[in-house]
TIPAMAR-895599 format. One record per atom (N, C-alpha, C): residue in one letter; x, y, z. Coordinates in steps of 0.1 Angstrom, whole numbers, plus 2048, in hexadecimal, padded with zeros to 3 digits. Example, Ala and Ser with C-alpha at 12.3 -4.5 7.8 and 13.67 -1.06 7.14 Angstrom:
A8847C784E
A87B7D384E
A8847DF84E
S8807EA847
S8897F5847
S88180084F
This chain:
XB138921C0
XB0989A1C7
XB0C8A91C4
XB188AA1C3
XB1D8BB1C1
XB198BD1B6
XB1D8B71A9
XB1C8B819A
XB0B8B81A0
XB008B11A2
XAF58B51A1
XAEF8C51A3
XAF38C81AF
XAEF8D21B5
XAF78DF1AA
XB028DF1A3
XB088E719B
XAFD8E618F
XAFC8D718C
XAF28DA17F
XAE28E3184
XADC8DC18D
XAD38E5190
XAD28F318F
XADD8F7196
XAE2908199
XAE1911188
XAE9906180
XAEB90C174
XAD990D169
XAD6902170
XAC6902168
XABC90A16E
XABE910178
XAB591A17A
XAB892C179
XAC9928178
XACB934171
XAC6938163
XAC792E15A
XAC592D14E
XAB592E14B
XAAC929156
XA9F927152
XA97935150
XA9D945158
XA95950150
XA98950146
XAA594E13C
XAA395112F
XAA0947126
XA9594012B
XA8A936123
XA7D93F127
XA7D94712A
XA6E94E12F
XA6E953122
XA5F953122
XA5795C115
XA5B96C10D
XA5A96B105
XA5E97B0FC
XA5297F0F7
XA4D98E0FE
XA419910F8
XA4499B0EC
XA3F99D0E0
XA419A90D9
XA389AF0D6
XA329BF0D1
XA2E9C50C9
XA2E9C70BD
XA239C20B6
XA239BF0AA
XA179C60A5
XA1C9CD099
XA0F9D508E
XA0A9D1081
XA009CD080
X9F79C8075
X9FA9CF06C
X9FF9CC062
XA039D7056
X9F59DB04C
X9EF9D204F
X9DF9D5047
X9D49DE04E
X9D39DB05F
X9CC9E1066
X9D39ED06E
X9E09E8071
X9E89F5078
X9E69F7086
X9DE9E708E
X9DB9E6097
X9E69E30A0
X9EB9E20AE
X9F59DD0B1
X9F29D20BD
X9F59C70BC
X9F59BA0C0
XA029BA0CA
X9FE9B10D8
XA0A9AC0DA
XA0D9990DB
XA169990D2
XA179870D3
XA249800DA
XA239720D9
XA2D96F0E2
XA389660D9
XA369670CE
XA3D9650C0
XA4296D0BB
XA4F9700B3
XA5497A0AD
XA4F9730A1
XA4397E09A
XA3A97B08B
XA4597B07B
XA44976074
XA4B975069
XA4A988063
XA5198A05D
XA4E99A05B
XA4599E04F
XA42997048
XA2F99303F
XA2899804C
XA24991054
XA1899205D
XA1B99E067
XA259A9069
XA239B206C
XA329BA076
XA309C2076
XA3E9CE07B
XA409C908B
XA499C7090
XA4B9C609B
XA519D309E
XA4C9D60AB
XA519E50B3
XA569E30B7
XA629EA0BD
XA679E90C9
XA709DA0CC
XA779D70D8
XA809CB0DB
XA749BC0E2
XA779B20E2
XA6F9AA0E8
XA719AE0F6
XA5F9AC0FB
XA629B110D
XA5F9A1114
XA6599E121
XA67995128
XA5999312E
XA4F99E133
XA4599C13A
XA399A5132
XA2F99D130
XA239A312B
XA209AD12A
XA1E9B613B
XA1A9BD13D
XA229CC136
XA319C6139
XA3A9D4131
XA349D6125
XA319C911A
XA319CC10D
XA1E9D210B
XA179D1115
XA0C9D7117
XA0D9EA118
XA189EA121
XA189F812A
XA1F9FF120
XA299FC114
XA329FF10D
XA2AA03102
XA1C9F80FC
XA179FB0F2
XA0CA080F5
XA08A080FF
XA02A19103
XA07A230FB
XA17A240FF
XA1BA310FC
XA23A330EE
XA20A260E8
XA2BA270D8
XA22A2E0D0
XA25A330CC
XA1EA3E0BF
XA17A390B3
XA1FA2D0AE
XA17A270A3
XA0CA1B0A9
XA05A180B9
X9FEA140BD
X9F3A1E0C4
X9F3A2A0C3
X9EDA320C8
X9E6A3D0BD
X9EBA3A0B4
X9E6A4B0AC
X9D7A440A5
X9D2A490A2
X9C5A4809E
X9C9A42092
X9BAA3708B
X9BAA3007E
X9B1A3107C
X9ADA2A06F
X9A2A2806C
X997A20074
X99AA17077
X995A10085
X990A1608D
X998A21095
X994A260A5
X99DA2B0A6
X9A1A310B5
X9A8A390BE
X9AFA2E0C5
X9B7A330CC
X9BBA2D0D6
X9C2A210D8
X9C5A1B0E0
X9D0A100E2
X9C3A030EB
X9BF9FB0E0
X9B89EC0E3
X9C29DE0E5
X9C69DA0F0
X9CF9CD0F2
X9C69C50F1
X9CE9BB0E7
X9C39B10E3
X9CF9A40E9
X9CC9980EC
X9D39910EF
X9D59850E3
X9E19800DE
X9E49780D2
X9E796B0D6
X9E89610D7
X9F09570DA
X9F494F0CD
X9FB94A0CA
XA0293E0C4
XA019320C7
X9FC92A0C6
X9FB9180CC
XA049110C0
């Protein structure tokens, strides 16, 4: 019974760092900045910055980075588009 309750203890320690990694990621063709939940092969585009643990950081983070913000040919401004991977 002890050894259970020890294994339990130890798997829920362990279970945040099975939580999701979000990154910032820039289209090398469009220059647009994406956030995904994949680290992309480095063909498909520049990763900014460290992987963030919670969405919203890698949202609030891509605001203020400079190569997500400066003007392109596209537009202005900072557009979060949402990516997923299946």
């Amino acid at each position: 019974m002890t050894k259970l309750i020890v294994i339990a203890g130890l798997l829920a320690l362990a279970t945040p760092a099975m939580a999701d990694e979000y990154y910032i990621v820039q289209s090398p063709a469009t220059k647009r900045c994406t956030i995904v939940e994949k680290r992309p092969e480095p063909s498909l585009g520049l990763v900014i910055g460290a992987p963030f643990g919670v969405r919203v950081e890698a949202e609030n983070r891509m605001k203020t980075v400079k190569e997500c913000t400066e003007s392109t040919t596209t537009g202005s401004g900072v557009k979060i588009e949402e990516r997923r991977e299946r």
